[in-house]
VOPAGU-2260 file (C-alpha; in pm, 1 decimal, decimal comma):
REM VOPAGU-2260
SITE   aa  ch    i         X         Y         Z
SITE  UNK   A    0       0,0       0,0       0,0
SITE  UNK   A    1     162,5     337,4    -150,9
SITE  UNK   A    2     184,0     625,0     135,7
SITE  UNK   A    3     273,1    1006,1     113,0
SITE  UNK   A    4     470,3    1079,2     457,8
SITE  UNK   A    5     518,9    1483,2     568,5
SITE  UNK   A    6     757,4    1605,0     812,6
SITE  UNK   A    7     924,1    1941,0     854,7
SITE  UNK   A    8     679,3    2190,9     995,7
SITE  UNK   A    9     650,5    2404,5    1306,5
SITE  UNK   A   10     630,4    2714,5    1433,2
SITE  UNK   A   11     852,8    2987,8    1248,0
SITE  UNK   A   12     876,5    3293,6    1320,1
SITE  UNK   A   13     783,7    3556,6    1067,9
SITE  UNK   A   14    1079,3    3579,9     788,5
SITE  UNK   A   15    1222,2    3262,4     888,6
SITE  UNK   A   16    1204,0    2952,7     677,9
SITE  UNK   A   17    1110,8    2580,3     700,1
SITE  UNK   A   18    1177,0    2311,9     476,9
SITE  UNK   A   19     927,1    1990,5     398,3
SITE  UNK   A   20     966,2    1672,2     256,1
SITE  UNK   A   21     742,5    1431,5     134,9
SITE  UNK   A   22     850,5    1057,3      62,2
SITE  UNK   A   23     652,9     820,8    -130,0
SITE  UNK   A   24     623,8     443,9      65,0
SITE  UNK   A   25     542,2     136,4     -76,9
SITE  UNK   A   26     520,7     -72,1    -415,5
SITE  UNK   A   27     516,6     128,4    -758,6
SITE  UNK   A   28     637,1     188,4   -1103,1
SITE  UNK   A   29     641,2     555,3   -1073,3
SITE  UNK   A   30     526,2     902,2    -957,1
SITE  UNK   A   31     398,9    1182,3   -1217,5
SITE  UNK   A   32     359,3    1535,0   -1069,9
SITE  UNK   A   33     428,8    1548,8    -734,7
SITE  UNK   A   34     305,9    1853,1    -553,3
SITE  UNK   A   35     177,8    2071,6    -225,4
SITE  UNK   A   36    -140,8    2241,0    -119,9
SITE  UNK   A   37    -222,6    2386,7     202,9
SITE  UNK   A   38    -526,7    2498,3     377,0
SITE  UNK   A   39    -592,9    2760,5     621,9
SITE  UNK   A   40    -894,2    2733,0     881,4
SITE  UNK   A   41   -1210,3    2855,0     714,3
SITE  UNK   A   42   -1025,1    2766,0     373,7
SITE  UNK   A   43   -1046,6    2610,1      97,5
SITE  UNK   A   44    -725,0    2376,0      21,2
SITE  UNK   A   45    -514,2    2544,5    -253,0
SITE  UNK   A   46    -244,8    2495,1    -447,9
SITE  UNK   A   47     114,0    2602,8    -331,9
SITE  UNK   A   48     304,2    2418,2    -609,2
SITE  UNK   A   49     383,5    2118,0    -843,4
SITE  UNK   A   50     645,9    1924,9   -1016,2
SITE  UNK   A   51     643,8    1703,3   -1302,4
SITE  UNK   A   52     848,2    1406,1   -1310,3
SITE  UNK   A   53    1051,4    1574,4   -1543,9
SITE  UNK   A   54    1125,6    1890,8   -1307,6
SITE  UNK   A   55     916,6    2140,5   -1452,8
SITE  UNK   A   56     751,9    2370,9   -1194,2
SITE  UNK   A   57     460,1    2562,4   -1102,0
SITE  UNK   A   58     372,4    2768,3    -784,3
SITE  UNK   A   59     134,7    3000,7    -700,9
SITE  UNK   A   60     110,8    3405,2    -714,3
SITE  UNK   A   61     181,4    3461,7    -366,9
SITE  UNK   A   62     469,2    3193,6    -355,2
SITE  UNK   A   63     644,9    3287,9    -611,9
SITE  UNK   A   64    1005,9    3373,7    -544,1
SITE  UNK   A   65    1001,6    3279,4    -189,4
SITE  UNK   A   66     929,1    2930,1    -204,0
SITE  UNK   A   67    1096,8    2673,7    -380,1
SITE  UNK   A   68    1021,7    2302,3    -511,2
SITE  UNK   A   69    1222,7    1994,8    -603,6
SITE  UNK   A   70    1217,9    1600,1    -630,2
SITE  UNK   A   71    1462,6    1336,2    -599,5
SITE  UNK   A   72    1349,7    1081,9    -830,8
SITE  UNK   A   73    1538,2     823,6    -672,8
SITE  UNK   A   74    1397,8     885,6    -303,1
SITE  UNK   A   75    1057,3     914,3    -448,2
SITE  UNK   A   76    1055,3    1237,4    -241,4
SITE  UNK   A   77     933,8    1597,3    -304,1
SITE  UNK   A   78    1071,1    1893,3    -122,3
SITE  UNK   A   79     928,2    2252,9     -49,8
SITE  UNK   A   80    1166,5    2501,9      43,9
SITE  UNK   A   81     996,1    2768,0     252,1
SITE  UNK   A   82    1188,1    3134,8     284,0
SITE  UNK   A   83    1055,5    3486,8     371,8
SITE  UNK   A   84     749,6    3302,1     580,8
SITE  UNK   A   85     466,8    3530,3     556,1
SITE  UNK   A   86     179,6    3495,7     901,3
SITE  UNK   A   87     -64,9    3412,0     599,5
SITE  UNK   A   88     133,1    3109,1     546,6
SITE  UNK   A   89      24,4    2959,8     830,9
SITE  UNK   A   90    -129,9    2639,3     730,2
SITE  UNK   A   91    -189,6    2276,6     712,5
SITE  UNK   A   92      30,1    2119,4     434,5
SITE  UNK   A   93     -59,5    1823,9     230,0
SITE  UNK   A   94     182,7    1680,9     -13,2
SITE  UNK   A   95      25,5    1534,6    -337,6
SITE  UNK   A   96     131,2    1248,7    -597,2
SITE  UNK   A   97       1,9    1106,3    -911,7
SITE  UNK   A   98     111,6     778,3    -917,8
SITE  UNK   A   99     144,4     481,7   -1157,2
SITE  UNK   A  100     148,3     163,3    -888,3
SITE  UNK   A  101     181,3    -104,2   -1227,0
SITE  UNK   A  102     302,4      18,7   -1499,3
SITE  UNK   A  103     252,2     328,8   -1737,7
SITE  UNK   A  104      12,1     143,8   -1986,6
SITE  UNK   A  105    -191,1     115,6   -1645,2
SITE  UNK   A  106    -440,6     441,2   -1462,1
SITE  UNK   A  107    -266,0     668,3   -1251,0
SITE  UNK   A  108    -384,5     696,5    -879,9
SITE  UNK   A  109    -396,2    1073,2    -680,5
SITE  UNK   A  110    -223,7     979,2    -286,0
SITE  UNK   A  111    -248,0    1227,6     -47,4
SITE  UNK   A  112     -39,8    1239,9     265,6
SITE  UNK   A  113    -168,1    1333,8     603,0
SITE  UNK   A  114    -104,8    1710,3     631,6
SITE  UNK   A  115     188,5    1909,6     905,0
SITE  UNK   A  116      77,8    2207,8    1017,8
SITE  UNK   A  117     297,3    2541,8     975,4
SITE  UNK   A  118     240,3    2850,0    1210,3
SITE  UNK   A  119     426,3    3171,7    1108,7
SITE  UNK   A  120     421,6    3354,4    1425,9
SITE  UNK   A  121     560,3    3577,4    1652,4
């Protein structure tokens, strides 16, 4: 059974910067676009960013240039690099994976993992 594992939140303080990773566990072929959303309380969950299995990337407006994304294709593992942390970041994080558990002739399934919560805060 294929599970997305989190780690690397906490409580920052505002400018500071946190780091997550995301590993992939389990039997598969492969992972597609791996990505993050987060969701505030009262929130919808929205997209943060993405990365194809190639490396191409995608984040959204008010990310852009402070946060970064990246994948080690070998660790099945996606990374977000936090910097400039913002209070409105304050979040829960999910990590995201399209993933291919037989083969690429086979349907791809969408894994969530189980959210870690980030607090920008003084």
């Amino acid at each position: 059974q294929v599970q997305l594992v989190e780690s690397g939140g906490g409580l920052v303080q505002p400018g500071g910067s946190l780091r997550l990773s995301c590993a992939a566990s389990g039997s598969l072929f492969s992972i597609n676009a791996m990505g993050w959303y987060r969701q505030a309380p009262g929130n919808q969950r929205e997209l943060v960013a993405t990365i194809t299995s190639g490396g191409s990337t995608n984040y959204a407006d008010s990310v852009k240039g402070r946060f970064t994304i990246s994948r080690d294709n070998a660790k099945n593992t996606v990374y977000l690099q936090m910097n400039s942390l913002k209070p409105e970041d304050t979040a829960v994080y999910y990590c995201n994976a399209d993933i291919n558990l037989y083969g690429s002739s086979w349907p791809a399934y969408e894994y969530w993992g189980q959210g870690t919560q980030v607090t920008v805060s003084s």
